[in-house]
C-alpha positions as CSV (number, residue, x, y, z in Angstrom):
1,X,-13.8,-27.8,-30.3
2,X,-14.1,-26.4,-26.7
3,X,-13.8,-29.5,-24.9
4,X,-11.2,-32.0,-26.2
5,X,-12.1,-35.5,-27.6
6,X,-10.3,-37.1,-24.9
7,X,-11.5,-35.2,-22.0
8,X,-15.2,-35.6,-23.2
9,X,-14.9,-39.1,-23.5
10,X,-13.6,-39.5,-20.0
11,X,-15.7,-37.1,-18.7
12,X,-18.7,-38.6,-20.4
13,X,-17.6,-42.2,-18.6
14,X,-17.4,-40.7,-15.5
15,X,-20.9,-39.5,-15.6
16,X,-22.7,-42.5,-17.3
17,X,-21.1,-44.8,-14.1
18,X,-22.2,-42.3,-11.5
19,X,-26.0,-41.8,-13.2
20,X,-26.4,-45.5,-14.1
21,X,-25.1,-46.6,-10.5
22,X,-27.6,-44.9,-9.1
23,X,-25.1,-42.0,-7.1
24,X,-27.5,-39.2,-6.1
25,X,-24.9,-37.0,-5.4
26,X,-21.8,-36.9,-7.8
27,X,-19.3,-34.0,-8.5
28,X,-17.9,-33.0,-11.8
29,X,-16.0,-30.5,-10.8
30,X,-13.6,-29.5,-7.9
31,X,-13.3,-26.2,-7.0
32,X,-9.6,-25.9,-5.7
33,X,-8.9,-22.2,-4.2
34,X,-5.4,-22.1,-2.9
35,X,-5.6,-19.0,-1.5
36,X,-7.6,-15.6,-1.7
37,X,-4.8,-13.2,-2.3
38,X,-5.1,-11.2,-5.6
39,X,-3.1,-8.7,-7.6
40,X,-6.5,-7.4,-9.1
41,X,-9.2,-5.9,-6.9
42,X,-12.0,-6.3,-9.2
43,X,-15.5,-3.8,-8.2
44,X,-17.6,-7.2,-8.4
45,X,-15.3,-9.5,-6.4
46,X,-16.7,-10.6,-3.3
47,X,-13.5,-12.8,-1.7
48,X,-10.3,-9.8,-1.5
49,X,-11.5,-7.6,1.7
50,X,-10.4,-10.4,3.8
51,X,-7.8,-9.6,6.4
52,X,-4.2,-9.7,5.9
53,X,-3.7,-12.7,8.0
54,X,-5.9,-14.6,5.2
55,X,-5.5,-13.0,2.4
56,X,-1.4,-14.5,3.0
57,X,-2.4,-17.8,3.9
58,X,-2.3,-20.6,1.5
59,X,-3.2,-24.3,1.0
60,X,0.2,-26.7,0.6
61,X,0.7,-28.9,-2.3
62,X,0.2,-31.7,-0.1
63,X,-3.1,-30.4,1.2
64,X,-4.3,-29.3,-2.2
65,X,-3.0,-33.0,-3.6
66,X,-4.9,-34.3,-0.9
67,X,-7.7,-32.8,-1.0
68,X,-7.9,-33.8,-4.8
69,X,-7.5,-37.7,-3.7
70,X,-10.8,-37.4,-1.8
71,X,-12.5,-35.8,-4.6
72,X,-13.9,-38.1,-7.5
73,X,-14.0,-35.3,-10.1
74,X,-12.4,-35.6,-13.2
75,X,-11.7,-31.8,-13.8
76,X,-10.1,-29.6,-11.5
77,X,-10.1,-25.8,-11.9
78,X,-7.2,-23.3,-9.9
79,X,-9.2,-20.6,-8.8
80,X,-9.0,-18.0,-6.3
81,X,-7.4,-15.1,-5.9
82,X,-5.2,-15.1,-8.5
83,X,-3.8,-18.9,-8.2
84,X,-0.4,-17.7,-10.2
85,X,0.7,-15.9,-6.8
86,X,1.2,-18.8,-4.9
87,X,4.3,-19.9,-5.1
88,X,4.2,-23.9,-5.6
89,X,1.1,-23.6,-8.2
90,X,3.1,-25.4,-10.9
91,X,3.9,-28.4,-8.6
92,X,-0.3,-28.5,-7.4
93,X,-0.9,-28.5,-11.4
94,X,1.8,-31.3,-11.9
95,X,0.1,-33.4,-9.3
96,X,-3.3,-33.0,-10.3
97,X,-2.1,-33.9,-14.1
98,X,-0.3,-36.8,-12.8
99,X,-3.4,-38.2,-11.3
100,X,-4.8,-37.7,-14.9
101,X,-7.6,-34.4,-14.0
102,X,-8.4,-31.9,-16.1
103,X,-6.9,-28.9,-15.0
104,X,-8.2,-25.6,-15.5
105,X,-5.9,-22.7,-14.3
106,X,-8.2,-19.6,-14.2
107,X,-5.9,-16.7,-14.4
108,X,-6.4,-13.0,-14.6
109,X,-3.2,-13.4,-16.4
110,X,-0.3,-10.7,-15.6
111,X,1.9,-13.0,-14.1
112,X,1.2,-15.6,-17.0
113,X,4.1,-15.0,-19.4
114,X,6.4,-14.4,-16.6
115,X,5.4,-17.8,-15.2
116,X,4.6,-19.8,-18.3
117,X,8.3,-21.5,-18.5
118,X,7.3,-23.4,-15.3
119,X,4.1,-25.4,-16.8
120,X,4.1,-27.4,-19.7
121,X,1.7,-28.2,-22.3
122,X,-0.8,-31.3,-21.9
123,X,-4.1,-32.7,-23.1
124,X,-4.8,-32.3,-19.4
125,X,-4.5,-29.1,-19.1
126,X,-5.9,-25.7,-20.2
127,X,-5.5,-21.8,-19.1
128,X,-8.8,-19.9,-18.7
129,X,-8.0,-16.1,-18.6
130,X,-10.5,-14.2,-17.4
131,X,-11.9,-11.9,-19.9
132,X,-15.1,-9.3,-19.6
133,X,-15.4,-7.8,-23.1
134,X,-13.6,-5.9,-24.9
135,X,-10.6,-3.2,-23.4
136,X,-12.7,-0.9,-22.3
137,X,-15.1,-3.4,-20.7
138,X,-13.0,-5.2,-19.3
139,X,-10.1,-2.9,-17.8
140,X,-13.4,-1.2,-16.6
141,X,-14.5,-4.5,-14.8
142,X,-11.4,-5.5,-12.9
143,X,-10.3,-1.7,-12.3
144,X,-7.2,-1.1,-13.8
145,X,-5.8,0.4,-17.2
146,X,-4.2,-1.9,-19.6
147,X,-5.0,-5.8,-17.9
148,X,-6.7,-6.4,-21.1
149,X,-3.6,-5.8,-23.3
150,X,-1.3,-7.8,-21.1
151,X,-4.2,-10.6,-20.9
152,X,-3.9,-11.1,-25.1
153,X,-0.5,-10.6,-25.0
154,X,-0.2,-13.4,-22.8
155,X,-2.9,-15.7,-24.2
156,X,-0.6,-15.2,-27.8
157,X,2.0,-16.4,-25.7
158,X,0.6,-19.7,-24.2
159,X,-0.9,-20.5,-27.7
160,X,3.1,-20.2,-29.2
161,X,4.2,-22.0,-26.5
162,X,1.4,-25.2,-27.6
163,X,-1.1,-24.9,-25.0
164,X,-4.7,-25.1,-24.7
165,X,-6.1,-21.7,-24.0
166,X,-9.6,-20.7,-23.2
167,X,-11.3,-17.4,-22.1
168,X,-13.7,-17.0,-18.5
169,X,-16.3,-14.1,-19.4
170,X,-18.8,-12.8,-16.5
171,X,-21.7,-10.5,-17.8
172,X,-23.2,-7.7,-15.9
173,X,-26.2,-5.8,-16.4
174,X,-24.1,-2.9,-18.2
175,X,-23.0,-5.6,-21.0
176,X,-24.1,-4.3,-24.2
177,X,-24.8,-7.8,-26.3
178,X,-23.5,-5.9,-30.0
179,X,-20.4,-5.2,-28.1
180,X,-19.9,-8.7,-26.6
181,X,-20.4,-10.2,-29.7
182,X,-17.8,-8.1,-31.4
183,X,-15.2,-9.6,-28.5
184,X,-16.1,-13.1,-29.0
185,X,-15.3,-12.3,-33.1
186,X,-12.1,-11.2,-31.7
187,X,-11.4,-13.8,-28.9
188,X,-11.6,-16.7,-31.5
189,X,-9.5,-14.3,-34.1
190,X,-6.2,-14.8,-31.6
191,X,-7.0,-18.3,-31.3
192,X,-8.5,-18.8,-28.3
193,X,-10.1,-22.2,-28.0
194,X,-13.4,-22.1,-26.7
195,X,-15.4,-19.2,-23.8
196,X,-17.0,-19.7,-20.8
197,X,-19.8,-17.7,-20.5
198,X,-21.8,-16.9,-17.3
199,X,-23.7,-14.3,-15.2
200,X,-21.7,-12.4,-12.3
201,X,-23.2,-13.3,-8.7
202,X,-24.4,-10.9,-6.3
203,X,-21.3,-11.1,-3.8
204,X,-23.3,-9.6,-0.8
205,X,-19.7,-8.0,0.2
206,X,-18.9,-7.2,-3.4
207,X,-17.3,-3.3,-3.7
208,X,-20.0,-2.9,-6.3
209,X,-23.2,-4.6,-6.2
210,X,-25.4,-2.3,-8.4
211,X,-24.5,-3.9,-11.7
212,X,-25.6,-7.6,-10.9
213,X,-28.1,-9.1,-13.3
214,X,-31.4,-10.4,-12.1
215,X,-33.1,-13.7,-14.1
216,X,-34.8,-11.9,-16.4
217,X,-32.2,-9.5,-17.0
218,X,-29.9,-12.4,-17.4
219,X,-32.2,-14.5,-19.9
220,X,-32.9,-11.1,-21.7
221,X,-29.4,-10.3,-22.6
222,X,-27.7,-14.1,-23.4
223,X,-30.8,-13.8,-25.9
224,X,-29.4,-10.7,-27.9
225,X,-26.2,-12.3,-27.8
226,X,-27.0,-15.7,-28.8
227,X,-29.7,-14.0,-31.7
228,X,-26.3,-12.0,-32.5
229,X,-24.1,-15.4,-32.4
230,X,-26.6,-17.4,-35.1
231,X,-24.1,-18.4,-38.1
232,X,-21.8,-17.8,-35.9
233,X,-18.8,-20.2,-35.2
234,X,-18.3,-19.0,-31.7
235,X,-17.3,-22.3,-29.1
236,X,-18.5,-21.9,-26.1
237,X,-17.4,-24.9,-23.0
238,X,-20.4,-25.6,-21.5
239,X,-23.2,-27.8,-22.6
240,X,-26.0,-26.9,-25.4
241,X,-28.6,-27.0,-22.6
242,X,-26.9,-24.5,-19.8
243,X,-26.6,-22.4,-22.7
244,X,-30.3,-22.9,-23.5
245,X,-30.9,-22.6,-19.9
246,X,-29.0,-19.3,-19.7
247,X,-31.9,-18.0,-22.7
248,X,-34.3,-18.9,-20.8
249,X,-35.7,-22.2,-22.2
250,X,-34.9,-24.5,-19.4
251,X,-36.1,-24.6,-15.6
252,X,-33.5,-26.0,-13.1
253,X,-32.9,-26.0,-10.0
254,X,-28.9,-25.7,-9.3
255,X,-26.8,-28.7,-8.0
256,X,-24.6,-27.3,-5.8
257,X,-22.6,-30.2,-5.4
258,X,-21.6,-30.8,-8.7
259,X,-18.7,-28.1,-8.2
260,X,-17.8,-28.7,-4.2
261,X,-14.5,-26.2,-3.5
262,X,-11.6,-26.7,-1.2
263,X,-10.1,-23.2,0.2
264,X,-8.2,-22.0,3.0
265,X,-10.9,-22.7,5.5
266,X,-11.7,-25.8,4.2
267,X,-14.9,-27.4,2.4
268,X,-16.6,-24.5,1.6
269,X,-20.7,-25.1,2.1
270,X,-22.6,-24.9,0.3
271,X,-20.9,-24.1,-3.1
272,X,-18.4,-21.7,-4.7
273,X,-19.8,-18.5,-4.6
274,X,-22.2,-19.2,-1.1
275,X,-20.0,-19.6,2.1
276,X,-22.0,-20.7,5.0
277,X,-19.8,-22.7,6.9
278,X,-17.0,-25.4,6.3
279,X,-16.5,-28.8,6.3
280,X,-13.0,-30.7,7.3
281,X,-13.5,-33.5,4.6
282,X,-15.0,-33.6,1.5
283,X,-17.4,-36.7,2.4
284,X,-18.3,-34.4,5.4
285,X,-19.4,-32.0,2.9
286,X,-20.9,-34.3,1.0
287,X,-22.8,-36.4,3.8
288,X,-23.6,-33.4,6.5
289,X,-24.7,-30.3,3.9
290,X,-28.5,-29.7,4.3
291,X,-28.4,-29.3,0.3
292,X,-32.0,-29.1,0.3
293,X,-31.9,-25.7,2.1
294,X,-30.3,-24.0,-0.9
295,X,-31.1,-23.3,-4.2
296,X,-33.9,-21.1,-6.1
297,X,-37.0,-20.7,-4.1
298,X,-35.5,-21.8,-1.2
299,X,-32.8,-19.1,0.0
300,X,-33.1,-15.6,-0.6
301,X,-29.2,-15.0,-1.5
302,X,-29.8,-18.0,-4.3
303,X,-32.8,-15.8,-6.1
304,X,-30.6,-14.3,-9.3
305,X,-27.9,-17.1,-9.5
306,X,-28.1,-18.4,-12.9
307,X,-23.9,-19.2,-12.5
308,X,-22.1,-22.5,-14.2
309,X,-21.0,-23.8,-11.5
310,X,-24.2,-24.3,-10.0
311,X,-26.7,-25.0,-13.1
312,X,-23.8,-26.8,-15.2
313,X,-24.1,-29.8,-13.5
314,X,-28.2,-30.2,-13.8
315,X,-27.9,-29.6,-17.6
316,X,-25.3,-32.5,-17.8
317,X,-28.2,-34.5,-16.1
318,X,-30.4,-33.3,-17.9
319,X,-28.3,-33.7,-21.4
320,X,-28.5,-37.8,-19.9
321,X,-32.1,-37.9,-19.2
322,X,-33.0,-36.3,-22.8
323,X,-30.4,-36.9,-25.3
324,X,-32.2,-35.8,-28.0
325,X,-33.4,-32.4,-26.7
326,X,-29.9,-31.8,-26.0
327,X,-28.3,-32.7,-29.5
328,X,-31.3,-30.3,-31.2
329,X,-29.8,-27.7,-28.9
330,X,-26.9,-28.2,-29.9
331,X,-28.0,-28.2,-33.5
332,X,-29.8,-25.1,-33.7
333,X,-28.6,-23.4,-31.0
334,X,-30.6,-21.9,-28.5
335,X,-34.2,-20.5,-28.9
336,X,-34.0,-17.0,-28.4
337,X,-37.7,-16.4,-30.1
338,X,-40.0,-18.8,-28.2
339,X,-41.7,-17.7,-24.8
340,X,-39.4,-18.3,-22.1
341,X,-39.9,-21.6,-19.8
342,X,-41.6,-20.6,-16.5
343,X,-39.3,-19.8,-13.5
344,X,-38.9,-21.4,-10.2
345,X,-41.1,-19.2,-7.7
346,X,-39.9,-17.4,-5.0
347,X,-42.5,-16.8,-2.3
348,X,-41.0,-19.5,-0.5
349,X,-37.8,-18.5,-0.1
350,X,-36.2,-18.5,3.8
351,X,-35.0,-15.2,4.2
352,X,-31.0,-14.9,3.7
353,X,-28.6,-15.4,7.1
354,X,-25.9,-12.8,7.7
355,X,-23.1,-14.8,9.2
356,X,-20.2,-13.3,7.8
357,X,-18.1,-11.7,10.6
358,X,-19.0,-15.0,13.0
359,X,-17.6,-17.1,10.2
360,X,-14.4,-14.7,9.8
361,X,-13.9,-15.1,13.6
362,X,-14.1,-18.5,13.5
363,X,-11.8,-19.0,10.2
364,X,-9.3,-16.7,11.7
365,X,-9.2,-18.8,14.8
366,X,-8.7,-21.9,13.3
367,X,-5.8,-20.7,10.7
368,X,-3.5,-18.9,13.7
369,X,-3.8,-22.4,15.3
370,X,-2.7,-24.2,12.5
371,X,0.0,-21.7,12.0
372,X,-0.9,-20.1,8.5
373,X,-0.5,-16.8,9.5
374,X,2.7,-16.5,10.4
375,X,5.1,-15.8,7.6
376,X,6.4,-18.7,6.5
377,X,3.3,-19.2,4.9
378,X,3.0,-16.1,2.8
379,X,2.4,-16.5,-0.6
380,X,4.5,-15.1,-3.4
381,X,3.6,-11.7,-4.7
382,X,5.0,-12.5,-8.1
């Protein structure tokens, strides 16, 4: 099972209180990126051609603690960057798990079994290394010769050492679904515990931005796989109906909120993967977003996104609005036969705003006078 008992129980509470209280607005995830630096410069990575003087700043334990009081979401994921450089990562994850969140650590995993002695394991907490396919698809992804073996070496590792272990696994528009499911064969044979699955985003500032999927690309291939997956006993982390969605069988809108992020610069607005300005407190983010500005058929840079961490959350609703439709998802897996659902249009799209090098000015401004890019706030390089 992907997602254990206990953390779908409490999970489950959480969101039954927030939907029956009549919350519009509730996260279920929070975003935490510590800092941007990475030992990985990935061709579809849209956050490492930041300056120096960002790339080596970080976010304190107390900030990151902090920041993780204001939030009401039960899981936390360590993102980045690669959140194994910074220095004080165990003590953020030792916080986080004292305050009893979920804690994902997504890692591209070469410092892993060099750093592994300084976590331990919990019900509270999981690694996610990122995985694209097999060795050749996935040393191809993130640019460098032999990251897969060290990732599976490493995954082995933390699954001696008693923790729980999943895989993050982004498809592009070269993903070849016979291939993909061969790796997810092999994924479960080392014992990983469950895959997150998703669609890369179109980075705009991405080093390559030709292999990005479009929605019927997307809902074209996660058909193929899931028509190779039938019989199959492959877990997956996310809910029947994002799955479903991610064939094409569901409409939705994304709720950005549902995964607000914390980084160097702040809030970030309006999600994870769409910076468009920053917030100083998360009930700033919250109360002052225009939310209703972003999405499908409303922003041009929103267009392809078919991403978790913006449709996860609506299927969760949607999972409570229609219980049964979800659990015959679930059942049968998705329906990759049936005509697809119809999508949201996009002739009404405002065109996308290019604010990029103000927002860098402003960023850079704001972190000298805070004094995080000076030296003593460097993070580790391993």
């Amino acid at each position: 099972m992907a997602v254990p008992l206990l953390q779908s129980l409490r999970i489950g509470m959480y969101v039954m209180r927030q939907h029956f209280s009549g919350v519009k607005r509730y996260p279920l995830v929070l975003m935490m990126e510590p800092l941007f630096r990475c030992n990985l410069t990935c061709a579809g990575c849209g956050k490492i051609d930041y300056p120096d003087a960002i790339l080596n700043s970080r976010i304190s334990v107390e900030e990151a603690l902090a920041s993780i009081d204001e939030c009401p979401a039960p899981v936390v994921v360590m993102a980045g960057g690669e959140p194994l450089l910074h220095r004080e990562m165990d003590q953020i994850v030792k916080g986080a798990i004292a305050r009893k969140k979920f804690v994902y650590l997504c890692t591209n995993a070469l410092l892993l079994e060099k750093k592994l002695d300084l976590f331990e394991p919990s019900p509270y907490f999981t690694w996610t290394v990122h995985l694209d396919g097999d060795r050749d698809d996935h040393d191809r992804a993130v640019s460098r010769e032999g990251t897969f073996d060290q990732a599976v070496s490493a995954i082995k590792a933390a699954k001696a050492a008693g923790f729980n272990v999943n895989i993050n696994c982004t498809l592009f528009n070269n993903a070849d679904a016979d291939r993909m499911a061969k790796f997810f064969d092999y994924a479960h044979s080392i014992g990983v515990g469950g895959i997150t699955i998703s669609p890369g985003y179109a980075y705009e500032r991405a080093p390559n931005t030709e292999h990005f999927l479009n929605r019927r690309n997307t809902k074209e291939l996660f058909r193929r796989l899931f028509r190779l997956g039938k019989g199959k006993k492959w877990v997956f982390t996310q809910s029947s109906l994002f799955l479903d969605f991610l064939a094409g069988n569901q409409t939705y809108q994304c709720t950005p909120w549902g995964n607000p992020t914390r980084n160097v610069f702040g809030w970030q607005k309006p999600c994870y993967l769409l910076g468009e300005g920053y917030a100083k407190t998360y009930k700033e983010l919250m109360e002052e977003t225009d939310w209703d500005s972003y999405g499908v058929g409303r922003y041009e840079k929103c267009a392809d996104c078919m991403v978790h961490c913006g449709f996860e959350a609506t299927a969760v609703t949607d999972t409570l609005s229609n219980p049964l439709k979800a659990a015959w998802v679930a059942l049968k897996g998705p329906d990759t036969e049936s005509p697809m659902a119809a999508d949201i249009p996009l002739d009404g799209q405002r065109p996308a705003v290019n604010n990029y090098d103000q927002l860098l000015a402003e960023n850079l401004e704001k972190l000298h006078a805070e004094g995080r890019t000076n030296n003593l706030q460097r993070v580790s390089q391993g």
